[in-house]
N, CA, C and O atoms as CSV, one atom per row, in Angstrom:
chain,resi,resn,atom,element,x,y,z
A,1,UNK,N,N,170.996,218.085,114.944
A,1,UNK,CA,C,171.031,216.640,115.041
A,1,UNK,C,C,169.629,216.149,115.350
A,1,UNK,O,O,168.715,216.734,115.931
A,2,UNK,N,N,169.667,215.194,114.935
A,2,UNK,CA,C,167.866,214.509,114.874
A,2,UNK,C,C,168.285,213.399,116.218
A,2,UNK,O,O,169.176,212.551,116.280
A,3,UNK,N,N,167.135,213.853,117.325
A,3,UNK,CA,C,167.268,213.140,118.274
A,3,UNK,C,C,166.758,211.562,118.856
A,3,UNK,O,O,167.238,210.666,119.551
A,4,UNK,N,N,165.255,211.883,117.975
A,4,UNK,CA,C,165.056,210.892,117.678
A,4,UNK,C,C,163.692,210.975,116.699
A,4,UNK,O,O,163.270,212.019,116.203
A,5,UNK,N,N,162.957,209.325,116.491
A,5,UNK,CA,C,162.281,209.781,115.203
A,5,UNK,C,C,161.167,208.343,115.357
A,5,UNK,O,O,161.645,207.216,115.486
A,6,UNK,N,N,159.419,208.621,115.313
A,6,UNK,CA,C,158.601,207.820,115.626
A,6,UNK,C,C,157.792,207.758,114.841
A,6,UNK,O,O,157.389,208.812,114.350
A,7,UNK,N,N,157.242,206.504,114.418
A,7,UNK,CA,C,156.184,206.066,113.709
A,7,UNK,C,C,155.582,205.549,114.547
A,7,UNK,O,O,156.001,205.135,115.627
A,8,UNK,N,N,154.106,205.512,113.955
A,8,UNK,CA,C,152.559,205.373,114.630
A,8,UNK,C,C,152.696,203.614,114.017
A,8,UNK,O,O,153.198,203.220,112.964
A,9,UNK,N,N,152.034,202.811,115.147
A,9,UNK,CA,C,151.288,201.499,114.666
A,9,UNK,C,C,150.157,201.210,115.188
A,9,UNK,O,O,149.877,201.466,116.359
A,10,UNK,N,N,149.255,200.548,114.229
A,10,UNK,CA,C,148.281,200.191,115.308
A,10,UNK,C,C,148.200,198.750,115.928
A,10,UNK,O,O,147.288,198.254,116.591
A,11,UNK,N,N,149.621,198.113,115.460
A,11,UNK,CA,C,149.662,196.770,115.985
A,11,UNK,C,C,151.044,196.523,116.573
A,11,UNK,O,O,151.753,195.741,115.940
A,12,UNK,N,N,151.490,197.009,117.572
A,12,UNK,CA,C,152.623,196.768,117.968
A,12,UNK,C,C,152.899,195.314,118.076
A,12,UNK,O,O,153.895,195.103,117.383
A,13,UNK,N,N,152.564,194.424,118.516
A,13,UNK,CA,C,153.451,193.095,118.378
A,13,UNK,C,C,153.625,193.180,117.073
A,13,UNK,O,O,154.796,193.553,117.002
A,14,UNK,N,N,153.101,193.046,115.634
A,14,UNK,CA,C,153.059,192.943,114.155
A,14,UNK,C,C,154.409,193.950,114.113
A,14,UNK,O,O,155.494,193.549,113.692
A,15,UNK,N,N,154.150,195.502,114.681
A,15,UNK,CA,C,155.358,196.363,114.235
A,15,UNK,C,C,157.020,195.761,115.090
A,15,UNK,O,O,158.173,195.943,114.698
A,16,UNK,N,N,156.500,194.990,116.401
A,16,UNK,CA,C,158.317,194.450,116.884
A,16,UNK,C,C,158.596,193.749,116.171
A,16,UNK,O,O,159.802,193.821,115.933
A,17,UNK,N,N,157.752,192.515,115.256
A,17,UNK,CA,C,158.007,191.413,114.361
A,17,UNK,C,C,158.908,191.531,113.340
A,17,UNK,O,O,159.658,190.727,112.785
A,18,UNK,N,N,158.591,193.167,113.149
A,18,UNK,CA,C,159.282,193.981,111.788
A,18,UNK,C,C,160.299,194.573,111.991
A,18,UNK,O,O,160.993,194.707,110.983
A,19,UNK,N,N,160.836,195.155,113.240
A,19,UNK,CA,C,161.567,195.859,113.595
A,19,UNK,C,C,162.560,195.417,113.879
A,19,UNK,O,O,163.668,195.759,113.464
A,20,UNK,N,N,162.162,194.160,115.024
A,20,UNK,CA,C,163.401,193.266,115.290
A,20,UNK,C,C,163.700,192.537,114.480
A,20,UNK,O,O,164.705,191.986,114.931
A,21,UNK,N,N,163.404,191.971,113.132
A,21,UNK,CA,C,164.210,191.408,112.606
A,21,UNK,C,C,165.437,192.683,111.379
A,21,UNK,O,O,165.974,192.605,110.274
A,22,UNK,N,N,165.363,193.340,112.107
A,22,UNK,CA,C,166.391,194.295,111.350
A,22,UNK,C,C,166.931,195.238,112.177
A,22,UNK,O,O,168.110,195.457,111.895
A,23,UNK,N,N,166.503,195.890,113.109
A,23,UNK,CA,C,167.435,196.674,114.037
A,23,UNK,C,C,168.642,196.213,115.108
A,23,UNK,O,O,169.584,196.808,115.632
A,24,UNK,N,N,168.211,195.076,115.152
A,24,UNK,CA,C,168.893,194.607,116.573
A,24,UNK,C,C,170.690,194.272,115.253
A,24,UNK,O,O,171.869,194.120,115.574
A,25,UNK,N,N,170.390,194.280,114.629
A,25,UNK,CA,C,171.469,193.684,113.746
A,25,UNK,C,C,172.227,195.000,113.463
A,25,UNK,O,O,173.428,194.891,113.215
A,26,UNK,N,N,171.576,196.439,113.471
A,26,UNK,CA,C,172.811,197.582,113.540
A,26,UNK,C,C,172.617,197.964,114.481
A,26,UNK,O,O,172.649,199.179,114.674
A,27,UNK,N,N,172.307,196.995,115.557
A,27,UNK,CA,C,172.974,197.630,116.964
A,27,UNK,C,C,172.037,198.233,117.956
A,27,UNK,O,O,172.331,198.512,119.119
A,28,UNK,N,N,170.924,198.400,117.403
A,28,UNK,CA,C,169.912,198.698,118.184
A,28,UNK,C,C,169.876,197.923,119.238
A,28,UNK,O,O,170.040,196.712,119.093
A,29,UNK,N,N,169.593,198.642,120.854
A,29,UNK,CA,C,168.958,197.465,121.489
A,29,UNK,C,C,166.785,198.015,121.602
A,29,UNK,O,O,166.194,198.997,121.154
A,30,UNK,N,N,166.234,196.667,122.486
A,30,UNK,CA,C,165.075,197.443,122.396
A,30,UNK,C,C,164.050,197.125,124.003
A,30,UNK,O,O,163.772,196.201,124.767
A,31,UNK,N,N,163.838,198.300,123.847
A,31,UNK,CA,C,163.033,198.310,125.292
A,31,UNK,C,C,161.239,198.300,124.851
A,31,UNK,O,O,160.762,199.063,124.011
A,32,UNK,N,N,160.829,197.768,125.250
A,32,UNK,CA,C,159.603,197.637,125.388
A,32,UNK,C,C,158.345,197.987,126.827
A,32,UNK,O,O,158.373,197.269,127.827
A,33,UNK,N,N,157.664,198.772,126.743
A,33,UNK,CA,C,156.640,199.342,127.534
A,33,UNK,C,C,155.267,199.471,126.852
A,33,UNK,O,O,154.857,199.429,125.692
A,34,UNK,N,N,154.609,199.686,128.364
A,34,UNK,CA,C,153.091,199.976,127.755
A,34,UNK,C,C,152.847,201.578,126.889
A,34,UNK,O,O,151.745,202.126,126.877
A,35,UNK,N,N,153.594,201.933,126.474
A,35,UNK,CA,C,153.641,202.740,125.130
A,35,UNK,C,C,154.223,202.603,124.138
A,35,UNK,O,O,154.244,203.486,123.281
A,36,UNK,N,N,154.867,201.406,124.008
A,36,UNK,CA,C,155.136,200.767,123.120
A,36,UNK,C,C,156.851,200.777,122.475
A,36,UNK,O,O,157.606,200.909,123.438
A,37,UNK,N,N,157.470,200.697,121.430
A,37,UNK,CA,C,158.770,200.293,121.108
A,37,UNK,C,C,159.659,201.127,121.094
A,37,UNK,O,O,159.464,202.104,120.371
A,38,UNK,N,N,160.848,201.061,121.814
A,38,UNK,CA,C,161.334,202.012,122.258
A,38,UNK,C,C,162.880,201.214,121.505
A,38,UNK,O,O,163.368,200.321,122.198
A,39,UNK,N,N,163.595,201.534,120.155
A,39,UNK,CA,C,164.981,201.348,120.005
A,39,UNK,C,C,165.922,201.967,120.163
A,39,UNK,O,O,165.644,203.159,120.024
A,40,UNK,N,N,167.079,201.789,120.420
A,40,UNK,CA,C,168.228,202.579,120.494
A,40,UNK,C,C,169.453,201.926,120.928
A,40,UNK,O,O,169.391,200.883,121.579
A,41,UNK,N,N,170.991,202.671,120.495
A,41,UNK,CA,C,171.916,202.336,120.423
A,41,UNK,C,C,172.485,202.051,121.700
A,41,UNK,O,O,171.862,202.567,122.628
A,42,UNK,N,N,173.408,201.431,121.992
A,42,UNK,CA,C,173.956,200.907,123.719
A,42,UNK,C,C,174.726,202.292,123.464
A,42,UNK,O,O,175.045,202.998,122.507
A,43,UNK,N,N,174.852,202.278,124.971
A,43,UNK,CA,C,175.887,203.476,125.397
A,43,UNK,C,C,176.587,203.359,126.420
A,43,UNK,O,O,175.956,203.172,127.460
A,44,UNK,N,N,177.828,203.412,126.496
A,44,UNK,CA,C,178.902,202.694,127.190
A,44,UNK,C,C,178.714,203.763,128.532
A,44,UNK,O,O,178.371,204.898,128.201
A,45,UNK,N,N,178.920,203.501,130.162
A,45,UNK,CA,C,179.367,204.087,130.890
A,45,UNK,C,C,180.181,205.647,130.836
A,45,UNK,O,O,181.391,205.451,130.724
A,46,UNK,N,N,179.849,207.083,130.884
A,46,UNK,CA,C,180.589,207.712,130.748
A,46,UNK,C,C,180.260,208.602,129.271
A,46,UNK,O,O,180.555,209.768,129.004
A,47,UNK,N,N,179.739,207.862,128.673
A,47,UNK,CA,C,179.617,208.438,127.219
A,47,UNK,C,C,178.159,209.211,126.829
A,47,UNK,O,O,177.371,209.150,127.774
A,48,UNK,N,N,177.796,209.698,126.021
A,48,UNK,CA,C,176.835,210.745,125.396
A,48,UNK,C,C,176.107,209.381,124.640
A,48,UNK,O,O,176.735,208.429,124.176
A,49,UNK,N,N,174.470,209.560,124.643
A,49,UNK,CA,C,173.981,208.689,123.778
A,49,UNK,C,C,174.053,208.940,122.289
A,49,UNK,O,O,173.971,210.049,121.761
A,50,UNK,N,N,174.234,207.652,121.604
A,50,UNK,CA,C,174.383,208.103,120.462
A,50,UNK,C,C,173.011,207.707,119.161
A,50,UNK,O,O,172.541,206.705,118.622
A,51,UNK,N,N,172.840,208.966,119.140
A,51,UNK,CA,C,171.101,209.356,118.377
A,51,UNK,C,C,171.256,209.028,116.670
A,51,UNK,O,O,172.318,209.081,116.048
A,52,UNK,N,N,169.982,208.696,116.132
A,52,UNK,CA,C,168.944,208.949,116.745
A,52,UNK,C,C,167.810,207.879,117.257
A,52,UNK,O,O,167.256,207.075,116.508
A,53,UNK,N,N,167.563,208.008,118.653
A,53,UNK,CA,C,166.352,206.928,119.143
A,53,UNK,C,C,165.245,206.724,118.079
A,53,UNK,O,O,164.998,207.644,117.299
A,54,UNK,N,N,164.379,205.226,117.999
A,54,UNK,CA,C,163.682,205.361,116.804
A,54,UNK,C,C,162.575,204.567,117.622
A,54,UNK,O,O,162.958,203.486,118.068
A,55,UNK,N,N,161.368,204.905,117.867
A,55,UNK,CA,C,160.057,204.922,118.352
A,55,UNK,C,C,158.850,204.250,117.958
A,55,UNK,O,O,158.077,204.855,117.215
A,56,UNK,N,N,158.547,202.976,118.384
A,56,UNK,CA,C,157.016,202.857,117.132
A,56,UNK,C,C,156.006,202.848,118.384
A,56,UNK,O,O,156.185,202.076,119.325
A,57,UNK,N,N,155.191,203.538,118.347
A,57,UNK,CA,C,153.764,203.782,119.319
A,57,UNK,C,C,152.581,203.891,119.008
A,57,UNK,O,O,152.280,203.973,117.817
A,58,UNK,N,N,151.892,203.910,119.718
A,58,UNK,CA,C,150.626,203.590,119.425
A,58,UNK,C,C,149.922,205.383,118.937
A,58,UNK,O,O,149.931,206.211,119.847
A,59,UNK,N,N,149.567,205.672,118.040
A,59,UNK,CA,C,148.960,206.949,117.848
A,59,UNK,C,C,148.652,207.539,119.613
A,59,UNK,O,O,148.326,206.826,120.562
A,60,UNK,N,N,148.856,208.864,119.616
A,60,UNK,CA,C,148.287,209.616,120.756
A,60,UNK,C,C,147.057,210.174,120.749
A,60,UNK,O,O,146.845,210.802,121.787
A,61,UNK,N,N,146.098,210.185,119.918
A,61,UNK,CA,C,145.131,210.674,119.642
A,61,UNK,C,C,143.931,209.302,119.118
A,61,UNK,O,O,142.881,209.377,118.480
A,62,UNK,N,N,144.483,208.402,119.575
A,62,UNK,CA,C,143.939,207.054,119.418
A,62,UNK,C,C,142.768,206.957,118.276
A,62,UNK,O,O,141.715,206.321,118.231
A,63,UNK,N,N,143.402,207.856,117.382
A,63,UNK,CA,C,143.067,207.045,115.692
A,63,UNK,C,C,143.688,206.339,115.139
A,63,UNK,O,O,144.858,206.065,115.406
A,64,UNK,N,N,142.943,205.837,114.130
A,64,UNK,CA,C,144.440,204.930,113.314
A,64,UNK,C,C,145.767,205.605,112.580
A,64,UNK,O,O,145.788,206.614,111.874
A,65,UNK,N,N,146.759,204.825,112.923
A,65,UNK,CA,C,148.026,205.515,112.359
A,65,UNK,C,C,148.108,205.284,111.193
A,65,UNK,O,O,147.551,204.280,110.750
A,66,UNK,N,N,148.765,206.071,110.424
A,66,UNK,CA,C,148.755,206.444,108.995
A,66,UNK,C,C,150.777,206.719,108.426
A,66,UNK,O,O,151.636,207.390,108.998
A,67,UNK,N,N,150.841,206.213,107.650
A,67,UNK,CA,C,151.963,206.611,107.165
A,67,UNK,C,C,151.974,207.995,106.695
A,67,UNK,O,O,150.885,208.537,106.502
A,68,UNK,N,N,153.082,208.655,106.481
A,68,UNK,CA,C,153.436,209.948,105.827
A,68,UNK,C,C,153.343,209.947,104.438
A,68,UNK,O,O,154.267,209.245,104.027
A,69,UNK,N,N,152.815,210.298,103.690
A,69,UNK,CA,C,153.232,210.433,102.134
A,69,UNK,C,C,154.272,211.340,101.564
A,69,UNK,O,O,154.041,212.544,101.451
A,70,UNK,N,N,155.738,210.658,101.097
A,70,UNK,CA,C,156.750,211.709,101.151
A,70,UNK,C,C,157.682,211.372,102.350
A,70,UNK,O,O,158.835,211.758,102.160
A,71,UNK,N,N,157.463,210.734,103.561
A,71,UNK,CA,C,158.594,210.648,104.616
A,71,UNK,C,C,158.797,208.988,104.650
A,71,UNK,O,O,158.027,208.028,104.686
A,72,UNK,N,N,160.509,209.199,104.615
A,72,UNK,CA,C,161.149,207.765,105.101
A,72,UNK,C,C,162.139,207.975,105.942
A,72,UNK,O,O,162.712,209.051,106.112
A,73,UNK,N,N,162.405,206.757,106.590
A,73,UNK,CA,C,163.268,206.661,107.552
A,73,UNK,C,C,164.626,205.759,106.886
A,73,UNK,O,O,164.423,204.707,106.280
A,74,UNK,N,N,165.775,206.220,107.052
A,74,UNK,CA,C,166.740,205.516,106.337
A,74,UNK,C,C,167.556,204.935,107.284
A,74,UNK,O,O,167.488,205.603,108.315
A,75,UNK,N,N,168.348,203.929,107.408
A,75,UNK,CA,C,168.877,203.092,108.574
A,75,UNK,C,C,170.447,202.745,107.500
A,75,UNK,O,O,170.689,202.588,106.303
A,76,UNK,N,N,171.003,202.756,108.442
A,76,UNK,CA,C,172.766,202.837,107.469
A,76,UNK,C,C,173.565,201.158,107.814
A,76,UNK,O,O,174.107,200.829,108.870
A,77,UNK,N,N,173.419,200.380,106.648
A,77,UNK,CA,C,173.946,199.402,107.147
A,77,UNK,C,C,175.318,199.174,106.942
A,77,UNK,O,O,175.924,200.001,106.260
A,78,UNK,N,N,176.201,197.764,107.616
A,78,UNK,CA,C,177.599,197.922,107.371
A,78,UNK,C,C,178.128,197.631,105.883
A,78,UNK,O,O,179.316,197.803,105.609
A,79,UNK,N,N,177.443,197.303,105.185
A,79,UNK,CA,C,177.850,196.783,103.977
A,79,UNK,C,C,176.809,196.373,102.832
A,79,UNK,O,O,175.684,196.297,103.325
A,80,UNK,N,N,176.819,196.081,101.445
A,80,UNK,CA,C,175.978,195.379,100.959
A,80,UNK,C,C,175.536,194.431,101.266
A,80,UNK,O,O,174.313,194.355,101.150
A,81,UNK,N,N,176.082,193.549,101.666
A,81,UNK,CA,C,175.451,192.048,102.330
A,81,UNK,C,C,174.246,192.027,103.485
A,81,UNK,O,O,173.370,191.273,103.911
A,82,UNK,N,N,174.850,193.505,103.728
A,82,UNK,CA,C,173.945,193.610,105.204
A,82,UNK,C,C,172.563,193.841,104.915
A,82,UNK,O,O,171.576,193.368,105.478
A,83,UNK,N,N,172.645,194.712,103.865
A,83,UNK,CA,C,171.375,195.881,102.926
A,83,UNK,C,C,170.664,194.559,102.706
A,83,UNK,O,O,169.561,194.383,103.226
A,84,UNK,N,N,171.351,193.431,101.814
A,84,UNK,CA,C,170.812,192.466,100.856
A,84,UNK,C,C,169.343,191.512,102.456
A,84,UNK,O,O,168.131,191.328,102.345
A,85,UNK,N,N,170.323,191.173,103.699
A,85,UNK,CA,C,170.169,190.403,104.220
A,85,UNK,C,C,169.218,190.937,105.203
A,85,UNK,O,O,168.425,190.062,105.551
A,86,UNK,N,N,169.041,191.978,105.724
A,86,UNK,CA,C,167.953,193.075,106.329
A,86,UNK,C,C,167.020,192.768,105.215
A,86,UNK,O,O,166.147,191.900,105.247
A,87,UNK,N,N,167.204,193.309,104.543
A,87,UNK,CA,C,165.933,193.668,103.606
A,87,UNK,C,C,164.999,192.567,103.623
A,87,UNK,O,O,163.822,192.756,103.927
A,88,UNK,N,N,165.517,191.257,103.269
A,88,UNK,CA,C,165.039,189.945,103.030
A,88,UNK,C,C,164.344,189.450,104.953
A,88,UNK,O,O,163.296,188.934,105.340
A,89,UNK,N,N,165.214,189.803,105.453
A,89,UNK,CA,C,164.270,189.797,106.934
A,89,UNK,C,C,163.438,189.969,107.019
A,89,UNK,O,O,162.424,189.280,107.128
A,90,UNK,N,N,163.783,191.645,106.976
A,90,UNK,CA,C,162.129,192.666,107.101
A,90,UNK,C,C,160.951,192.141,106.298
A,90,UNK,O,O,159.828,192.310,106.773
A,91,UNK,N,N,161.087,191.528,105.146
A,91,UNK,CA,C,160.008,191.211,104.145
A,91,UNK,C,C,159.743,189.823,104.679
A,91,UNK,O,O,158.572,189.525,104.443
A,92,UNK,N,N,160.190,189.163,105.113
A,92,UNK,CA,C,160.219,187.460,106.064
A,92,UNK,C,C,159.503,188.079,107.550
A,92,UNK,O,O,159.344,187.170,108.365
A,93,UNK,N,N,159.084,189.337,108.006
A,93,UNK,CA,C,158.526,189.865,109.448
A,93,UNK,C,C,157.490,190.467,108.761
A,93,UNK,O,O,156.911,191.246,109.518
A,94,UNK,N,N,156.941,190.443,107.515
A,94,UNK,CA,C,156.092,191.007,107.370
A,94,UNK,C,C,155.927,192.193,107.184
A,94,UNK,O,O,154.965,192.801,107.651
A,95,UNK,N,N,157.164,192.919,106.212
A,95,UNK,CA,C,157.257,194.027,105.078
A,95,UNK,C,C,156.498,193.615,104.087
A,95,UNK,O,O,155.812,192.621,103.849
A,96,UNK,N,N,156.877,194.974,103.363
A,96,UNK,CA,C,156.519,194.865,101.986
A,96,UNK,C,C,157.525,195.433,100.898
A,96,UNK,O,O,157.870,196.608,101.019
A,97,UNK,N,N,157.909,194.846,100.076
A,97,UNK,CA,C,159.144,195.443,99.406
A,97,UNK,C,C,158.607,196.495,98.435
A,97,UNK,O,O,157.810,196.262,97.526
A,98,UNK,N,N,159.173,197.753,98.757
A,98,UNK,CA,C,159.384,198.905,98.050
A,98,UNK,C,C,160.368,199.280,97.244
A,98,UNK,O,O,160.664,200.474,97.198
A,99,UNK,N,N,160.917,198.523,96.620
A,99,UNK,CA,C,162.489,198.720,95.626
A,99,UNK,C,C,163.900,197.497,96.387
A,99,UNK,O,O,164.452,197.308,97.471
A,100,UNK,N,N,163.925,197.059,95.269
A,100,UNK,CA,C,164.893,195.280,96.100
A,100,UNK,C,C,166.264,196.576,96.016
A,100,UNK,O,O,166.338,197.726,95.581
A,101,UNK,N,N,167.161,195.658,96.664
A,101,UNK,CA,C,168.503,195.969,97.222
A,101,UNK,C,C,169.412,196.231,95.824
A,101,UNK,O,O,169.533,195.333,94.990
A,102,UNK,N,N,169.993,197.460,95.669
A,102,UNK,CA,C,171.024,197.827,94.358
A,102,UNK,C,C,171.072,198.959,94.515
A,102,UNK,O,O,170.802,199.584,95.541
A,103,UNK,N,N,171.649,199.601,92.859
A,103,UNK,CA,C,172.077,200.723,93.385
A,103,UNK,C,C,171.586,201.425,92.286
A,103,UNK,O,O,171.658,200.926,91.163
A,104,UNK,N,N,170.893,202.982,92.554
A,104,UNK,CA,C,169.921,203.615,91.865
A,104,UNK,C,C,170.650,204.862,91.360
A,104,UNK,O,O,171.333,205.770,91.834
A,105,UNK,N,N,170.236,204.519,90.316
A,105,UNK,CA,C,170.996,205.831,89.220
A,105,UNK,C,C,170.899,207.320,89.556
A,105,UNK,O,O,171.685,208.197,89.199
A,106,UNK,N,N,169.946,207.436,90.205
A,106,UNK,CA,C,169.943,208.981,90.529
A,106,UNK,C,C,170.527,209.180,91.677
A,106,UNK,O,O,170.321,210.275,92.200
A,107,UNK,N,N,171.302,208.318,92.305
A,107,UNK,CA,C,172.473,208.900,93.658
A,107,UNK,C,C,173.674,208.322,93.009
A,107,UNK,O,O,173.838,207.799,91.907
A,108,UNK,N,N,174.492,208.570,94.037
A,108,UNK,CA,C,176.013,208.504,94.080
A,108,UNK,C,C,176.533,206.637,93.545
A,108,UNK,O,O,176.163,205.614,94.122
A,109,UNK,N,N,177.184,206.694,92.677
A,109,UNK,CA,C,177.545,205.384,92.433
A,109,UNK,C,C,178.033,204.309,93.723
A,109,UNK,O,O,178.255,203.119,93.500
A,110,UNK,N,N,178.172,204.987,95.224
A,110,UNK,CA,C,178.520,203.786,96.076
A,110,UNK,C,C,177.002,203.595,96.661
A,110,UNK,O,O,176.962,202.511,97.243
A,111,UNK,N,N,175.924,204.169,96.703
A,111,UNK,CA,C,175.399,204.248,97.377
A,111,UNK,C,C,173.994,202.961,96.900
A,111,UNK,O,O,173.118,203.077,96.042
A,112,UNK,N,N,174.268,201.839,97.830
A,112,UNK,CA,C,173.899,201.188,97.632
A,112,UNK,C,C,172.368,200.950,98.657
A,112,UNK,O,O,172.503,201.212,99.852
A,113,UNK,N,N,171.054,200.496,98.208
A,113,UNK,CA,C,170.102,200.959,98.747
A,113,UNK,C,C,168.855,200.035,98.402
A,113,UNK,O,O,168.479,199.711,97.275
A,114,UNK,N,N,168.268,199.665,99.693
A,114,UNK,CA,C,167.117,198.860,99.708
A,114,UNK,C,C,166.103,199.508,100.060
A,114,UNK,O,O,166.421,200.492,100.727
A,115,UNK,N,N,164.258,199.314,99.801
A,115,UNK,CA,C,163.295,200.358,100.196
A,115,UNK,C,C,162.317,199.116,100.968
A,115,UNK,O,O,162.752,197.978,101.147
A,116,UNK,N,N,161.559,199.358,101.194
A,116,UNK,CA,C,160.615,198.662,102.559
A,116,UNK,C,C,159.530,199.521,103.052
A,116,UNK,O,O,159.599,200.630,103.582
A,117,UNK,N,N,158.275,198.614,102.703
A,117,UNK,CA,C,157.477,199.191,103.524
A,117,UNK,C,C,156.807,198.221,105.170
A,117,UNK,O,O,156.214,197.150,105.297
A,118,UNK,N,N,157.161,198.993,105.907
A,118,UNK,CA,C,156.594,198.270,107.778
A,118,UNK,C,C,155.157,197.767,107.523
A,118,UNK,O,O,154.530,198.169,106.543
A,119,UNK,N,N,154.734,197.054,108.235
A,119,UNK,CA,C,153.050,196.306,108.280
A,119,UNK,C,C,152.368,198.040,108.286
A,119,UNK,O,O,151.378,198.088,107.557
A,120,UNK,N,N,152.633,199.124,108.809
A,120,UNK,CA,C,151.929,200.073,109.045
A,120,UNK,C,C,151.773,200.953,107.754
A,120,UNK,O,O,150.905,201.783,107.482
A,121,UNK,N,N,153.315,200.358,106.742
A,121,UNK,CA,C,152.891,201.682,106.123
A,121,UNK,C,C,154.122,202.446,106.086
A,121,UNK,O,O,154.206,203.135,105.070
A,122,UNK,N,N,154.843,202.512,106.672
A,122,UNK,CA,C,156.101,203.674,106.594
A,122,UNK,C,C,157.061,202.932,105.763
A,122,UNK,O,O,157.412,201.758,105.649
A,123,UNK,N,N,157.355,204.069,105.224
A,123,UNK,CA,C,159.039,203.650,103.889
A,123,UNK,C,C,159.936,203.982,104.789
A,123,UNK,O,O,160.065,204.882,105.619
A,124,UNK,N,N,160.677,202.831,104.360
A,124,UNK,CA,C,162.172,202.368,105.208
A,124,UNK,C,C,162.902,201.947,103.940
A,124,UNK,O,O,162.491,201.201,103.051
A,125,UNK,N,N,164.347,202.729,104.064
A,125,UNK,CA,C,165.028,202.569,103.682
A,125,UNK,C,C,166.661,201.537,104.135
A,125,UNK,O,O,167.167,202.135,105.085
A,126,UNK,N,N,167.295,200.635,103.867
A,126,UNK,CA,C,168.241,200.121,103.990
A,126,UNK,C,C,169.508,200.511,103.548
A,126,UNK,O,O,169.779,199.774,102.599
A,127,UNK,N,N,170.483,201.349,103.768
A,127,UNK,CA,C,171.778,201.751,102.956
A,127,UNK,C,C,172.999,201.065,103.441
A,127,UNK,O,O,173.182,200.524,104.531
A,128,UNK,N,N,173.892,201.200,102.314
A,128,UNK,CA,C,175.316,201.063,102.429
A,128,UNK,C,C,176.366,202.149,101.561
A,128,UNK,O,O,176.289,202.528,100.392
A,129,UNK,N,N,176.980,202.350,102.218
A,129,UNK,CA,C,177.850,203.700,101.009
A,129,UNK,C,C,179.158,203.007,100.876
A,129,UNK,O,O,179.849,203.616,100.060
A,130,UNK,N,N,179.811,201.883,101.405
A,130,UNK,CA,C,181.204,201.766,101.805
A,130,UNK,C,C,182.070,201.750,101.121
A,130,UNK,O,O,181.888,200.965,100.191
A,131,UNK,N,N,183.235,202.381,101.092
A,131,UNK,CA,C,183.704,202.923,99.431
A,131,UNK,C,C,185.072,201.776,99.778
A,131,UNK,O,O,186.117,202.076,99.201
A,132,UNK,N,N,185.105,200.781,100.479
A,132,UNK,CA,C,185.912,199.798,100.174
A,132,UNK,C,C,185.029,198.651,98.985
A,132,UNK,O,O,185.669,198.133,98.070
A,133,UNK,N,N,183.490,198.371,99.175
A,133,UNK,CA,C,182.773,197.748,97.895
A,133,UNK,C,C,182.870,198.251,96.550
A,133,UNK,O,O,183.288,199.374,96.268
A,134,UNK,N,N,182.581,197.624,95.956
A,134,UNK,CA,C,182.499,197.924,94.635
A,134,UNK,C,C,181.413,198.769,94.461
A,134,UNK,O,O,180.549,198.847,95.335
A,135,UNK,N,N,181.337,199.624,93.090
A,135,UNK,CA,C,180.860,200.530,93.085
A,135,UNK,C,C,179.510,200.386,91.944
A,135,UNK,O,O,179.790,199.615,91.026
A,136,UNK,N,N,178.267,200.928,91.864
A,136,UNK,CA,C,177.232,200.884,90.399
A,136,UNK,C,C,178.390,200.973,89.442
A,136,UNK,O,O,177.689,200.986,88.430
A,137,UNK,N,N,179.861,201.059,88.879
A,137,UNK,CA,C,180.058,200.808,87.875
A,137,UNK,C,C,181.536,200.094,88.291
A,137,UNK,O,O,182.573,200.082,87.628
A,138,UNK,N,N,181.363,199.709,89.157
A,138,UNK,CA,C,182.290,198.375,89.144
A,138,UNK,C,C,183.344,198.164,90.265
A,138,UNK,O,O,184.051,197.156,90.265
């Protein structure tokens, strides 16, 4: 299980701008410190947290942060509407759109999917699989 998972910024207010307008909506809550953005899911009294925590900080080696070439982070939303309406956020906080919201021939016909790039640089993905929607062929 992936516990949790961090990208480098070198502008954290610019990277919460981006973040919060799309995490807090699947549930993320978010803590903020002088190391910077700390998201994650509520966890009820009694219960196991439920992963994975997602991190944006300031590089540790205080160079500039760099995206991965080849790594994305995918975030599971409740539905198409959700995919459609995130996506359009994130790019309103100062994304950059990497592939608009639909559904791509080389996966599974439910699998419905938006791409995004953060002010920093990292590909983010938006999904929905929900096999009560309609499907790429109807």
């Amino acid at each position: 299980m992936i516990a949790y998972v961090t990208v480098g910024a070198d502008d954290i207010a610019r990277a919460k701008r981006f973040y919060s307008a799309l995490l807090p909506a699947l549930g993320y809550e978010l803590e903020e410190g002088p190391a910077g953005l700390s998201y994650a899911l509520p966890v009820a009294p009694g219960q196991s947290p439920v992963l994975p925590d997602f991190y944006v900080k300031p590089t540790f080696d205080g160079r500039p942060a760099s995206a991965g070439n080849g790594s994305m982070v995918a975030f599971q939303a409740r539905n198409q509407k959700q995919v459609r309406d995130l996506h359009a956020a994130a790019l309103a906080a100062g994304g950059s759109d990497e592939g608009p919201p639909g559904f791509r021939a080389s996966y599974g016909p439910r699998f419905y999917v938006g791409y995004l790039r953060d002010p920093q640089g990292n590909k983010i993905a938006l999904f929905s699989s929900d096999p009560k929607e309609p499907g790429r062929d109807g």
